[in-house]
N, CA, C and O atoms as a DFTB+ gen file, in Angstrom:
580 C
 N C O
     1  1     118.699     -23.123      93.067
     2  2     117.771     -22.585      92.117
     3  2     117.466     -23.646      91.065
     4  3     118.350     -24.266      90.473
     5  1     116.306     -23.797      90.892
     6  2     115.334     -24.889      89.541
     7  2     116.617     -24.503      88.534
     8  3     116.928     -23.323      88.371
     9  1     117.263     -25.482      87.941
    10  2     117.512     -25.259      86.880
    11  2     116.828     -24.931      85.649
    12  3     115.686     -25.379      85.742
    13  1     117.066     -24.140      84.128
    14  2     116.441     -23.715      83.190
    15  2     116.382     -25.127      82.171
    16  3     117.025     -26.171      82.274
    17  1     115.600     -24.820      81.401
    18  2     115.311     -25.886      80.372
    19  2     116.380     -26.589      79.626
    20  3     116.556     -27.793      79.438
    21  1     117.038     -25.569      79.254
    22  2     118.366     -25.958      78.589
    23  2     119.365     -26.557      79.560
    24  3     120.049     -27.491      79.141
    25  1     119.519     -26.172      80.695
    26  2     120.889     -27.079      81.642
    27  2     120.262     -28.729      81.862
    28  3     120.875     -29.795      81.798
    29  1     118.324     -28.368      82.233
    30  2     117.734     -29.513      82.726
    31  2     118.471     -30.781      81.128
    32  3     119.135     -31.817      81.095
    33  1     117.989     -30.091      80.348
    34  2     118.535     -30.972      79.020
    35  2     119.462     -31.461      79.212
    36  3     119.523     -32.666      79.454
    37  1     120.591     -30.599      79.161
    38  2     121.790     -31.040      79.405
    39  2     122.417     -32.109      80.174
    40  3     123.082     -33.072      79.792
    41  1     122.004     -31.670      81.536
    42  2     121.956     -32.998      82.686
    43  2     121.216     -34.283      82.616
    44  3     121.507     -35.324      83.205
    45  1     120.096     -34.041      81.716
    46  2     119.512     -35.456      81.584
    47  2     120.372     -35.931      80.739
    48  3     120.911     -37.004      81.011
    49  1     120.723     -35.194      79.438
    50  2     121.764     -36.056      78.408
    51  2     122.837     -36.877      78.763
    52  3     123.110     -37.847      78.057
    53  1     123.652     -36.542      80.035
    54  2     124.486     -36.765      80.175
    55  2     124.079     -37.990      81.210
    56  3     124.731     -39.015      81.008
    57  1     123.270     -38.048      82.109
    58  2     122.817     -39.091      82.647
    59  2     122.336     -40.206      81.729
    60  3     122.768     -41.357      81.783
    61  1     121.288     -39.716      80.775
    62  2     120.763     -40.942      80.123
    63  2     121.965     -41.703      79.197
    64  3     121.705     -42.815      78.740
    65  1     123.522     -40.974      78.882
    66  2     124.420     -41.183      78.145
    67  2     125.243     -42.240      79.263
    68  3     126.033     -43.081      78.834
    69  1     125.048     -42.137      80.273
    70  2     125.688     -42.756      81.605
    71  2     125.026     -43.984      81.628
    72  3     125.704     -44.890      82.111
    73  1     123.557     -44.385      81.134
    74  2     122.909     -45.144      81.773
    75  2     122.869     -46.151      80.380
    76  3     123.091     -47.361      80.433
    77  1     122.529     -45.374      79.086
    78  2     122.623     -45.986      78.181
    79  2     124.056     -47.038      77.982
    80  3     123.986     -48.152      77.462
    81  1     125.281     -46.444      78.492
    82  2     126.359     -47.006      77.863
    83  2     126.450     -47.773      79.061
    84  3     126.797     -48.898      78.700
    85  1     126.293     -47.743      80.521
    86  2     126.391     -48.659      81.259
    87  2     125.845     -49.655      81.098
    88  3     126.478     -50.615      81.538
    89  1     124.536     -49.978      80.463
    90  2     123.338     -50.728      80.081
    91  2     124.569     -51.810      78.759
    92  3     124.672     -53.036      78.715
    93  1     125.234     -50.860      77.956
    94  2     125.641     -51.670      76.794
    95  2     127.242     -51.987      77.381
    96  3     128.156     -52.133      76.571
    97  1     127.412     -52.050      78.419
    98  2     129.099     -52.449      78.890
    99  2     129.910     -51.889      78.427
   100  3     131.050     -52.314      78.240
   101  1     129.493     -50.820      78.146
   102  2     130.745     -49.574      77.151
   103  2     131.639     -49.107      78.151
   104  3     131.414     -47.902      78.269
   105  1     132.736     -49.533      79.098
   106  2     133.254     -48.590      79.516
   107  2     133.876     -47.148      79.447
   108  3     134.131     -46.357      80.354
   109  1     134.036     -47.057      78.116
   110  2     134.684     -45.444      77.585
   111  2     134.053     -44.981      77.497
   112  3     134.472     -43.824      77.516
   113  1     132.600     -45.000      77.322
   114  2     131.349     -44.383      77.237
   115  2     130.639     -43.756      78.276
   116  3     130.040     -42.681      78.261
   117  1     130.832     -44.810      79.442
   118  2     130.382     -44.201      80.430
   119  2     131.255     -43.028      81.265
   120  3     130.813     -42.076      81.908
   121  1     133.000     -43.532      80.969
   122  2     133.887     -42.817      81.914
   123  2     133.955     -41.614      81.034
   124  3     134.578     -40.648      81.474
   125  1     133.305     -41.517      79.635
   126  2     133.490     -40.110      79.153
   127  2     132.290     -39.094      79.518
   128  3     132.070     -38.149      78.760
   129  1     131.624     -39.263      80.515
   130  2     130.769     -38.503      81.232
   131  2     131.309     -38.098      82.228
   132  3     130.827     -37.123      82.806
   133  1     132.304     -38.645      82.647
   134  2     132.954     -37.916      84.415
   135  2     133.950     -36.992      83.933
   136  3     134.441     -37.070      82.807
   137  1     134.287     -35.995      84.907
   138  2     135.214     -35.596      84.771
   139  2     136.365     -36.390      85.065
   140  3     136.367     -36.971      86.151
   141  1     137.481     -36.544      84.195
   142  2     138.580     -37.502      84.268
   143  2     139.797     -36.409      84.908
   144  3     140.607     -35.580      84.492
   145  1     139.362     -36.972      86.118
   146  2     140.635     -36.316      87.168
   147  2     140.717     -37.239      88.309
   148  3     140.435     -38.428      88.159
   149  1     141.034     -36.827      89.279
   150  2     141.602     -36.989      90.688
   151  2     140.137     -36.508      91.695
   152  3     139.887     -37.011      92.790
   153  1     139.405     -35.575      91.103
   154  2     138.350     -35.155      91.688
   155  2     137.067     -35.746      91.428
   156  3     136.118     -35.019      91.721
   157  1     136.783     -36.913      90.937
   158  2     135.878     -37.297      90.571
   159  2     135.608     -38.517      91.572
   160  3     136.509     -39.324      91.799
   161  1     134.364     -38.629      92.155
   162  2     133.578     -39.285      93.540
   163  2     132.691     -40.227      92.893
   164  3     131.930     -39.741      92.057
   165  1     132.634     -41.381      93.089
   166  2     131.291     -42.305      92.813
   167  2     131.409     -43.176      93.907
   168  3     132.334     -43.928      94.214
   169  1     130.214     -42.935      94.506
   170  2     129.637     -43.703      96.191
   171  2     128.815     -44.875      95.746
   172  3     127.787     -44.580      95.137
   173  1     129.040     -46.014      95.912
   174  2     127.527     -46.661      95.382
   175  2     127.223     -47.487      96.364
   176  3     128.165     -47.814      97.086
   177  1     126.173     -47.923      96.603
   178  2     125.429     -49.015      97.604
   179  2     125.880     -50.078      98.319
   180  3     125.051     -50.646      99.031
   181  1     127.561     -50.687      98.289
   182  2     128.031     -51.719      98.583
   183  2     128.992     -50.681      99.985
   184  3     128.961     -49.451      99.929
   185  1     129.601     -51.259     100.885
   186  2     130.071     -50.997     101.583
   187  2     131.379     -50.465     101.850
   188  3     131.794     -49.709     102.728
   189  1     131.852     -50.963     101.013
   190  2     133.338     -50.459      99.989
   191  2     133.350     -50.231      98.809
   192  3     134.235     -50.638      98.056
   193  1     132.014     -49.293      98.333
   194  2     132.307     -48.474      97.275
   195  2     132.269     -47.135      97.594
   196  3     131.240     -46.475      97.452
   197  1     133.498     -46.588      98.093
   198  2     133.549     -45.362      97.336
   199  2     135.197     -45.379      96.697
   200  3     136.190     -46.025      97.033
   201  1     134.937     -44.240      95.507
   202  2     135.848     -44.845      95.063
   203  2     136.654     -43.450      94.596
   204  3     136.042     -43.141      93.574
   205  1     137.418     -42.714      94.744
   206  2     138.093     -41.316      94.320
   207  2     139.345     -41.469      93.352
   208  3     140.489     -41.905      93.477
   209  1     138.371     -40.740      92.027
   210  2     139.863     -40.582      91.089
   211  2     139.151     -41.695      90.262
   212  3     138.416     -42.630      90.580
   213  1     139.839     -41.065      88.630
   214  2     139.045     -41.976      87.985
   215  2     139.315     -43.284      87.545
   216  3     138.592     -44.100      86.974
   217  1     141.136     -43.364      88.121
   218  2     141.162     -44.726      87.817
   219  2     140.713     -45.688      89.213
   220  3     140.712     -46.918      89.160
   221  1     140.391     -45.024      90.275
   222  2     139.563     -46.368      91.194
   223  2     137.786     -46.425      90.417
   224  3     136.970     -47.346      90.454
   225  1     137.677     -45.015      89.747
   226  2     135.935     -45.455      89.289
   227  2     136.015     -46.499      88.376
   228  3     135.243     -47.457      88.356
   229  1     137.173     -46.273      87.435
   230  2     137.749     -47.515      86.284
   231  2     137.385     -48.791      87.172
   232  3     136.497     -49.456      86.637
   233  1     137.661     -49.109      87.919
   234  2     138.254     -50.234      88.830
   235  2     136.595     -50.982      89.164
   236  3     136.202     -52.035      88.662
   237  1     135.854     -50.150      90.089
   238  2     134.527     -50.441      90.596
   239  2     133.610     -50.893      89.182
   240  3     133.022     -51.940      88.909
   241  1     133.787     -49.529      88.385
   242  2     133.053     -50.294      87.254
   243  2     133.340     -51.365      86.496
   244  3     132.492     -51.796      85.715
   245  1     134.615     -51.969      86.620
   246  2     135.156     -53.150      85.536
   247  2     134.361     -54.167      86.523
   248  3     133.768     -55.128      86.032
   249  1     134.362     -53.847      88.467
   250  2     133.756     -55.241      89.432
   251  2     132.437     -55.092      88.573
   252  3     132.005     -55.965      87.820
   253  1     131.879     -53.890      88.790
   254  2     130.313     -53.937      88.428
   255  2     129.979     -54.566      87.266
   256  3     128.799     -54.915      87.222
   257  1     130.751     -54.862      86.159
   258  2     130.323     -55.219      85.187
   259  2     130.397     -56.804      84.744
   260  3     129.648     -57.609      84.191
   261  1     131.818     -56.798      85.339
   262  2     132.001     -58.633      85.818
   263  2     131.673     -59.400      86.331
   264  3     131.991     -60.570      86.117
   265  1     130.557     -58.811      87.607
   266  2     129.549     -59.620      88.279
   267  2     127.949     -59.463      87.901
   268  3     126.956     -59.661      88.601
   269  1     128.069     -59.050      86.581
   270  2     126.341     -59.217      86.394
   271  2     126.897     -59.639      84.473
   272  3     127.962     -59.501      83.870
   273  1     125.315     -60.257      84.021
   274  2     125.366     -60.104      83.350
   275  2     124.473     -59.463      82.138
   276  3     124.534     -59.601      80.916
   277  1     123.708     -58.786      82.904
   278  2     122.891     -57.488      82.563
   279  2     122.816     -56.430      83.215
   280  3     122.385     -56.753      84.322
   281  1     122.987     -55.326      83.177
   282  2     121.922     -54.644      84.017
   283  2     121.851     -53.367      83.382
   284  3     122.605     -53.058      82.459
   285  1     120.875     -52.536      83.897
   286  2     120.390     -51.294      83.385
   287  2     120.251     -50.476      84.580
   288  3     120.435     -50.810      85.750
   289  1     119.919     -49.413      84.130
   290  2     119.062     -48.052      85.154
   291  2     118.130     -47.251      84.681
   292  3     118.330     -46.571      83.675
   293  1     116.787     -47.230      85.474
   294  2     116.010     -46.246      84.856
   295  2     115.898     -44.886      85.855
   296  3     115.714     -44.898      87.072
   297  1     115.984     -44.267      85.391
   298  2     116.056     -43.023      86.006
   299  2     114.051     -42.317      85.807
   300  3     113.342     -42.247      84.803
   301  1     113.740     -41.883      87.457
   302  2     112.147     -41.924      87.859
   303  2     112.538     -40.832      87.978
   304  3     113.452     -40.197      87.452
   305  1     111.414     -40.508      89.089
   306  2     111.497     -38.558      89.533
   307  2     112.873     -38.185      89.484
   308  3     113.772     -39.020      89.587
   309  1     113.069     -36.979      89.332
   310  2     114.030     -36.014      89.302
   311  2     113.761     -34.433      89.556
   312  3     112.828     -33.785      89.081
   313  1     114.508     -34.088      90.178
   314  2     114.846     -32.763      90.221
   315  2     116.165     -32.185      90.191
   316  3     117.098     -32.671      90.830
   317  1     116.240     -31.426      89.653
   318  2     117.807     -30.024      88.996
   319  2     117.498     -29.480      89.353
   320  3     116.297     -29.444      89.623
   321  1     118.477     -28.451      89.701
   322  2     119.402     -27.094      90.614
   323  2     120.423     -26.734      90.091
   324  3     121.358     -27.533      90.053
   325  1     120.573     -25.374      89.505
   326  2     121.750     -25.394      89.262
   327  2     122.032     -24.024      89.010
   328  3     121.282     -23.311      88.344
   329  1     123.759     -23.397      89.846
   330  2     124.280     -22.379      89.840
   331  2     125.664     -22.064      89.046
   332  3     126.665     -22.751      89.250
   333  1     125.653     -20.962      88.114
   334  2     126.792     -20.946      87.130
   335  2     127.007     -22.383      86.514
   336  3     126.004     -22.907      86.028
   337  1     128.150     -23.054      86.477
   338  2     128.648     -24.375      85.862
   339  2     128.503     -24.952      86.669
   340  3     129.133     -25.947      86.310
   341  1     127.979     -25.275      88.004
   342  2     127.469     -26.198      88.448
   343  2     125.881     -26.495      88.758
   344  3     125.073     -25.700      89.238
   345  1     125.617     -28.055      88.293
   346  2     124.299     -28.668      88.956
   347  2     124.697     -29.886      89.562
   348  3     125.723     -30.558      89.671
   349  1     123.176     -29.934      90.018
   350  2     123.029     -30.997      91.338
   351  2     121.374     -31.586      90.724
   352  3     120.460     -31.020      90.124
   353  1     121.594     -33.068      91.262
   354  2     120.545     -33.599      90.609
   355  2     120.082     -34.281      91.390
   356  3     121.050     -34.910      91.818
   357  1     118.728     -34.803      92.197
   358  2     118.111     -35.988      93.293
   359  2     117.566     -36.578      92.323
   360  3     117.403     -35.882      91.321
   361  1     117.027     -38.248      92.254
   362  2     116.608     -39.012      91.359
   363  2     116.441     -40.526      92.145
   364  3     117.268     -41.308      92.613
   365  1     115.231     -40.534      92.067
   366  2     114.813     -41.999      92.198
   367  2     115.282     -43.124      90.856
   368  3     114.905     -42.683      89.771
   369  1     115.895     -44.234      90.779
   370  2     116.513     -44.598      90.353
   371  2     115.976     -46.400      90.347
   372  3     115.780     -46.950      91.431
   373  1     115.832     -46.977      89.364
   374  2     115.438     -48.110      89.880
   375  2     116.761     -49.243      89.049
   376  3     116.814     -49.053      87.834
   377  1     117.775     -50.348      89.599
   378  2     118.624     -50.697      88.752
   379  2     118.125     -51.897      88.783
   380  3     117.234     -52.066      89.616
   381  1     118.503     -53.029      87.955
   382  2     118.077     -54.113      87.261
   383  2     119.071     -54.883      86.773
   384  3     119.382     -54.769      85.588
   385  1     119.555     -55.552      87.393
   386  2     120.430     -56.727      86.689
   387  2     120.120     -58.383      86.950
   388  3     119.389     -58.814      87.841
   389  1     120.726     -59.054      86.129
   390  2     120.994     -59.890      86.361
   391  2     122.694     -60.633      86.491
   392  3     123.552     -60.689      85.609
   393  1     122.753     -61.106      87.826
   394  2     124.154     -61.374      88.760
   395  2     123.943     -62.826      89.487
   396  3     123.140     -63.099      90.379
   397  1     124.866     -63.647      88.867
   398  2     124.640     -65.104      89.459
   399  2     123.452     -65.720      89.199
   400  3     122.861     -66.444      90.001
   401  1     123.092     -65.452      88.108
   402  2     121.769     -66.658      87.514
   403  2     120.536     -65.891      88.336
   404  3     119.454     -66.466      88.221
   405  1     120.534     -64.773      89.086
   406  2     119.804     -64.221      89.986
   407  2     119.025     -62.839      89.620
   408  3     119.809     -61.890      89.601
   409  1     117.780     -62.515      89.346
   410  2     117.355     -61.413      89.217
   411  2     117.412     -60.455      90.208
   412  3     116.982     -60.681      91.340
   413  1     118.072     -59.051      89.770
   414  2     118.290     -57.990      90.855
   415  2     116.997     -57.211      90.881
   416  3     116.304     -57.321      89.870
   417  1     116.642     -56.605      91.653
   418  2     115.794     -55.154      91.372
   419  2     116.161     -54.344      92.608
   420  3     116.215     -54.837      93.734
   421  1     116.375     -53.250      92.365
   422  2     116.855     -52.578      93.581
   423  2     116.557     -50.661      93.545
   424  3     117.257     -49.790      93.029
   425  1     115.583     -50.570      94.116
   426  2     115.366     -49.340      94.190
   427  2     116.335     -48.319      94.770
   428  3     116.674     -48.410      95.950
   429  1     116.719     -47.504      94.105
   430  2     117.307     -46.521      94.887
   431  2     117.517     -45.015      95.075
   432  3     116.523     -44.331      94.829
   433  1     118.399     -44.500      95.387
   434  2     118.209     -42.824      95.669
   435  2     119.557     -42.422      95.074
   436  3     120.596     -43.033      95.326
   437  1     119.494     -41.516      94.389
   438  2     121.044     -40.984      93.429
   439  2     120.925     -39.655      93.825
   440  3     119.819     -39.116      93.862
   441  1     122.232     -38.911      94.207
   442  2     122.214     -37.599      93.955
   443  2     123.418     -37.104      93.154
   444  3     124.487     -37.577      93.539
   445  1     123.474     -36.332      92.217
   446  2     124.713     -36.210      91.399
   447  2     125.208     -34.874      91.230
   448  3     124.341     -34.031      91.463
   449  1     126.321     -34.413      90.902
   450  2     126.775     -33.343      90.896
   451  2     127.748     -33.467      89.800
   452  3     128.647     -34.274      89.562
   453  1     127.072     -31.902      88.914
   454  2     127.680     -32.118      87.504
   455  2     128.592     -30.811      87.371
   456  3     128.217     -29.840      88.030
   457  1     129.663     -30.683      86.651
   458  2     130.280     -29.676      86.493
   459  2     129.980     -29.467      84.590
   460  3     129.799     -30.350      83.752
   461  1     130.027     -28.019      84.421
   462  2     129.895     -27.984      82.989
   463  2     131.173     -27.406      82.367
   464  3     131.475     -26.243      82.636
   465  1     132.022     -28.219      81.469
   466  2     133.365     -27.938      80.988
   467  2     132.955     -28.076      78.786
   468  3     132.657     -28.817      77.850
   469  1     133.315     -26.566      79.265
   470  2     133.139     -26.462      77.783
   471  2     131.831     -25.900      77.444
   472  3     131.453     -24.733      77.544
   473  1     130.885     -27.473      76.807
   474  2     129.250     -27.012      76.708
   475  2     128.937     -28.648      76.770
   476  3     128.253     -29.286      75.970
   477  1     129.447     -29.014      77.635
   478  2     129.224     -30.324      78.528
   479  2     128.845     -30.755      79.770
   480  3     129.958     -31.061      80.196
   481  1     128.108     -30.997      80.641
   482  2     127.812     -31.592      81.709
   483  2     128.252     -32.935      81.888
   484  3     127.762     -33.857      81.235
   485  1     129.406     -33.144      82.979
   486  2     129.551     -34.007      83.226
   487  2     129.705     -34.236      84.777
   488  3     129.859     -33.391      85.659
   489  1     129.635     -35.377      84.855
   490  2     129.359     -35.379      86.306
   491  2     130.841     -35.805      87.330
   492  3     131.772     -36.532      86.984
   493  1     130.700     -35.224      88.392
   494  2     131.768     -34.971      89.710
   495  2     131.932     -35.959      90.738
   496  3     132.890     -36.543      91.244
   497  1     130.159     -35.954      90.941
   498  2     130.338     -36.964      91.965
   499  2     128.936     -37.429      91.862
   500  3     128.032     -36.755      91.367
   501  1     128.814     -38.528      92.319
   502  2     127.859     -39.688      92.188
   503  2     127.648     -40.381      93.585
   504  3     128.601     -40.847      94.208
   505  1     126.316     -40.430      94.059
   506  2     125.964     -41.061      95.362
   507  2     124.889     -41.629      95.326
   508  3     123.934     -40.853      95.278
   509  1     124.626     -42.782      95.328
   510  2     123.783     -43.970      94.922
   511  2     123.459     -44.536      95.982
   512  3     124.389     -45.256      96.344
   513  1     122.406     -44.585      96.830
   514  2     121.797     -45.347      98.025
   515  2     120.647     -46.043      98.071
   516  3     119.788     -45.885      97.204
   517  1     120.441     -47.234      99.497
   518  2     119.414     -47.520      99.218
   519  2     118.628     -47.482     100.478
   520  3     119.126     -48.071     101.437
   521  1     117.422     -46.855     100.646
   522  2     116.449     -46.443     101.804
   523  2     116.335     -48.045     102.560
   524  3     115.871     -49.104     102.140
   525  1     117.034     -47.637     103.952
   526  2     117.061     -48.665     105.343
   527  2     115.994     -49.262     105.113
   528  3     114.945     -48.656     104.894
   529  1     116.106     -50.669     105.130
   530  2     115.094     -51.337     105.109
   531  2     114.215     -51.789     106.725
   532  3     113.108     -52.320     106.821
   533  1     114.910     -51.474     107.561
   534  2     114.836     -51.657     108.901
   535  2     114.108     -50.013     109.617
   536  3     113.849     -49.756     110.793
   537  1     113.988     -49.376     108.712
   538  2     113.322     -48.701     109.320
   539  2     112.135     -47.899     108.685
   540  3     111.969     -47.382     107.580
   541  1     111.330     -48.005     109.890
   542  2     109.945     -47.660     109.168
   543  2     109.335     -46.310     108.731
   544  3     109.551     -45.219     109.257
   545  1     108.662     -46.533     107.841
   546  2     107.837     -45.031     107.520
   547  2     107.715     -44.564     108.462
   548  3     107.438     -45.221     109.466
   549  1     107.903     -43.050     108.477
   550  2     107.524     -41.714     110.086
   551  2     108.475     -42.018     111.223
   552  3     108.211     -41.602     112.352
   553  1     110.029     -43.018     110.880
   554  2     110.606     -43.054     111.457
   555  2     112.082     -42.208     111.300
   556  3     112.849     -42.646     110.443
   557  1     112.459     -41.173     111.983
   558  2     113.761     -40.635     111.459
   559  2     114.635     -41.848     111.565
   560  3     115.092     -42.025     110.436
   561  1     115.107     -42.808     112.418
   562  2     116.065     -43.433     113.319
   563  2     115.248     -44.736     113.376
   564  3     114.027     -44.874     113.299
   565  1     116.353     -45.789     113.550
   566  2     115.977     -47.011     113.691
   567  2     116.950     -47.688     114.430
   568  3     118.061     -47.791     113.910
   569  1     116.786     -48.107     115.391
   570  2     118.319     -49.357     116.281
   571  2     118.692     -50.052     115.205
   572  3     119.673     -49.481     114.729
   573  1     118.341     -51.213     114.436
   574  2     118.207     -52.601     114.057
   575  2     119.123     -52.095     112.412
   576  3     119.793     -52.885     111.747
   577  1     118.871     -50.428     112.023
   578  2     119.397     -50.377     110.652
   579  2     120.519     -49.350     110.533
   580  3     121.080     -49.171     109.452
């Protein structure tokens, strides 16, 4: 179900609070958006990222931050869903760093799942991808990707 105005709020806050403090290398900032447990999921685009529990998210984000020396996220389309204390969020996502003297740009696909503790949204799990480049528009399936 569309989430209501007020949760949609909510969930953006807590994303743009994710993106803002990732943007400024805040680590406490960002890990105070997850739920800090054992249950907390962040998938991201590299091949060995996933990472369960928040001290392996600790871990990924200290790599992520040590190998660039910028980067940001802007968060594009979106859509919310959301039942009792939980939402779910799809989001085109575009990230931006700079890593090895090298400009990044990297489009991608996020879907997130937020739990609400208290009168907080924070998020559960995190899945960050990026659309096969090997395979073409009107294609479900591709050999090569």
């Amino acid at each position: 179900m569309k989430a209501n105005a007020e949760i949609e709020a909510g969930v953006m806050a807590t994303l743009n609070k994710f993106s803002k403090t990732y943007e400024q290398r805040d680590m406490e900032g960002v890990l105070s958006v997850l739920i800090p447990n054992s249950d907390v999921i962040v998938i991201g685009t590299g091949q060995d990222e996933k990472r369960i529990g928040i001290d392996a998210v600790r871990l990924q984000l200290e790599r992520d931050l040590s190998q660039t020396d910028v980067v940001s996220m802007e968060i594009l389309q979106h859509m919310i869903s959301a039942a009792g204390k939980v939402a779910w969020m799809t989001a085109d996502i575009v990230v931006r760093a700079m890593a090895g003297g090298q400009e990044i740009y990297l489009p991608t696909r996020l879907t997130v799942v937020l739990e609400q503790r208290e009168k907080r949204w924070l998020i559960a799990q995190w899945h960050m991808s990026v659309p096969s480049a090997g395979q073409n528009e009107g294609e479900s399936f591709s050999a090569s990707g």
